[in-house]
C-alpha positions in Angstrom: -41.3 -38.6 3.9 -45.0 -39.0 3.4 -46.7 -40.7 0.7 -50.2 -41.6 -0.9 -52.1 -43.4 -3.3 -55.0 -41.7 -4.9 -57.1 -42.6 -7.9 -58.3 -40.7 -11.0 -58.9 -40.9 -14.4 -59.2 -44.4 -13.5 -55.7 -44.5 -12.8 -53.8 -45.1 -9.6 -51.2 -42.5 -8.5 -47.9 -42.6 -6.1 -47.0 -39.1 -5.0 -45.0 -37.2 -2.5 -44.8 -33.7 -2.3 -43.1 -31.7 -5.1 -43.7 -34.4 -7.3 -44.8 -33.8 -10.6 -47.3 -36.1 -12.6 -49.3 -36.1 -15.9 -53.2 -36.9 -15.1 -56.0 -37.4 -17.6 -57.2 -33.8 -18.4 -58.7 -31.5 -15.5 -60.5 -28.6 -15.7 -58.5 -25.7 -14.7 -56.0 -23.0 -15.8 -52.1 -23.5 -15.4 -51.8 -21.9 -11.8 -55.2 -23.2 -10.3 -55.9 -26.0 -7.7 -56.6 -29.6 -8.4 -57.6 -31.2 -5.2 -58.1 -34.9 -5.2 -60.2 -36.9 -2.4 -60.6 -40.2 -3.6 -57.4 -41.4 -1.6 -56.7 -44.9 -1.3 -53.4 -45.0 0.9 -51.2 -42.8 2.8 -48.0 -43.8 4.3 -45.2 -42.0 6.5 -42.1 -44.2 7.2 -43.5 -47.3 9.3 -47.2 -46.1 9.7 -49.8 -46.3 7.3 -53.1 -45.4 7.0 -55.8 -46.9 4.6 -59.7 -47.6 4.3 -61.9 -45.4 7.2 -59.1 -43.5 8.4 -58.7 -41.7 5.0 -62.8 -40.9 4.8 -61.5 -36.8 5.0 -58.1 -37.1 3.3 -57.2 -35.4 0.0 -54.2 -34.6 -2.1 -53.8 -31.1 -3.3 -51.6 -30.0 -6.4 -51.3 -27.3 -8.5 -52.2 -26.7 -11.9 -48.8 -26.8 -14.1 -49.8 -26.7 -17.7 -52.3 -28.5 -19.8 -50.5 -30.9 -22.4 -50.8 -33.5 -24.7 -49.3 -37.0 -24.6 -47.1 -38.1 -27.6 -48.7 -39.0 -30.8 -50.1 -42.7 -31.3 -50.5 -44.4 -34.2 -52.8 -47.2 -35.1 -52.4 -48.7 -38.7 -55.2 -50.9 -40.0 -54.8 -53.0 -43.0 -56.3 -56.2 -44.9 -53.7 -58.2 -46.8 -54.3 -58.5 -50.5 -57.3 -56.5 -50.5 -55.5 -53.1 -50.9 -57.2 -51.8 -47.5 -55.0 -50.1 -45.2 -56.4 -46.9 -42.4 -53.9 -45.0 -40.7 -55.5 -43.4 -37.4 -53.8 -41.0 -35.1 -54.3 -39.5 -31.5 -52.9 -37.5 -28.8 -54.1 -37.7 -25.5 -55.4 -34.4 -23.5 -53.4 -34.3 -20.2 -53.0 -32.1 -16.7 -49.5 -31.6 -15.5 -50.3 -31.3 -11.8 -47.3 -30.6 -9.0 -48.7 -31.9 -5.4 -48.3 -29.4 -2.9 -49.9 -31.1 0.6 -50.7 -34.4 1.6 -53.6 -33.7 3.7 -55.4 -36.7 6.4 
């Protein structure tokens, strides 16, 4: 079964086909393309394929959903001073389901 490693969001990626993954947000609508062409590695059983040979490669997935990561909290505080900051966020993310593998 073939593999590869892309990059994006400044994150690194291992996918196969029909895999799904959470990205950092993409433009796009749920039921678009999301094509992907900074590809670092690709790899079928014993042969692999990696720096010049992957100049034209890309991955190619499919738009799922747009989503949001669980809430974090950050909690700031300075002891006996009676300073305390509660900050929240949720992270804006692509739900993306690879669909080819292409060299």
């Amino acid at each position: 079964m073939a593999y590869a490693i892309f990059k994006t969001g400044g994150k690194q990626y291992r996918v196969a086909e029909g895999d799904v993954i959470n990205v950092e947000k993409l433009e796009g609508e749920a039921g678009g393309e999301a094509r992907f062409s900074e590809v670092l590695f690709v790899g079928q059983g014993s042969e692999i394929k990696l720096g010049e040979a992957l100049k034209n490669a890309s991955v190619v997935g499919e738009i799922v959903a747009q989503i949001k990561a669980p809430k974090v909290t950050a909690y700031k505080f300075r002891r006996r001073k009676g300073y305390h900051r509660t900050v929240g966020h949720r992270q804006k993310l692509t739900r993306v389901k690879i669909t080819s593998i292409g060299l």
